[in-house]
N, C-alpha and C positions, 0 to 999 in steps of 0.2 A: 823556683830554684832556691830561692832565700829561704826559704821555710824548710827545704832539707838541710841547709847548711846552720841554721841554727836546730832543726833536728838532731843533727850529727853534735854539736854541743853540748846539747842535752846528752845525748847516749855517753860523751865524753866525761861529763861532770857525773853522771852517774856511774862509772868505771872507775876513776876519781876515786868516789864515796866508796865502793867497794872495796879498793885496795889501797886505803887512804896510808898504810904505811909504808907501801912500795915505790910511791910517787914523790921526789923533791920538791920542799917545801915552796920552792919558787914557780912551781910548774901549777902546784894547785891553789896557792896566791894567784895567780895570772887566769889559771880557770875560773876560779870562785868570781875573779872580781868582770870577767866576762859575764858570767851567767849573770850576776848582782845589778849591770847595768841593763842587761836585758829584762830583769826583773822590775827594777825600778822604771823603765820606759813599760812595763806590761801594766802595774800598778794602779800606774801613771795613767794611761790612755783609759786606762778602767773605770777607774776615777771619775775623771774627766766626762764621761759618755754616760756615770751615776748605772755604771756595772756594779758593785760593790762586790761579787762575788766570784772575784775572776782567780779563783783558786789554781790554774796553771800559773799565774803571775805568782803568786804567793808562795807554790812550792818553788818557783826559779828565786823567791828572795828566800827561802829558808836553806837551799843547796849552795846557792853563792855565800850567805855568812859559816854555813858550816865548812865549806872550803876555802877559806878567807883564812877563818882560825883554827882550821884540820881539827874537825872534832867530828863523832859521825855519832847518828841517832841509827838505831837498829833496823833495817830494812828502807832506810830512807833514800838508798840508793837505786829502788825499786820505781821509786816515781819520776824521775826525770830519765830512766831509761823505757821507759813504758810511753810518757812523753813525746821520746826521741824521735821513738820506733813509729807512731803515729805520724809525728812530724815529717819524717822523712818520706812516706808512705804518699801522705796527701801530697806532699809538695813537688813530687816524683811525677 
């Protein structure tokens, strides 16, 4: 159940990315820096267990700083909704 729900954050931060001008700046400060701490705890435990290549973790820290300071790289909003949709999938 936890794994859809941070799924569904995923598919959010990447809606986010995609319509990063329609969204107030406070709403995608509060997602970025959600996603940024789940990134940093994914990093983190990757780390930790000498994962080095825990590239979901790393696309959640690349979506939390570009929605932190609303900037968006071109199609980068494809990865945390691809993500999501997984996420939500398995955790279902």
């Amino acid at each position: 159940m936890i794994l859809a729900i941070l799924g569904t954050l995923d598919v959010v931060a990447g809606i986010s990315l995609l319509f990063l001008k329609t969204f107030p700046a406070n709403f995608l400060f509060y997602i970025g820096l959600l996603v940024l701490l789940k990134a940093i705890y994914s990093v983190a435990t990757g780390i930790l267990s000498k994962c080095f290549f825990d590239f979901l973790g790393w696309i959640d820290l690349i979506v939390g700083i570009a929605l932190i300071f609303s900037f968006s790289i071109p199609y980068l909003w494809l990865a945390p909704v691809i993500k999501g949709i997984y996420s939500m999938v398995v955790g279902i």
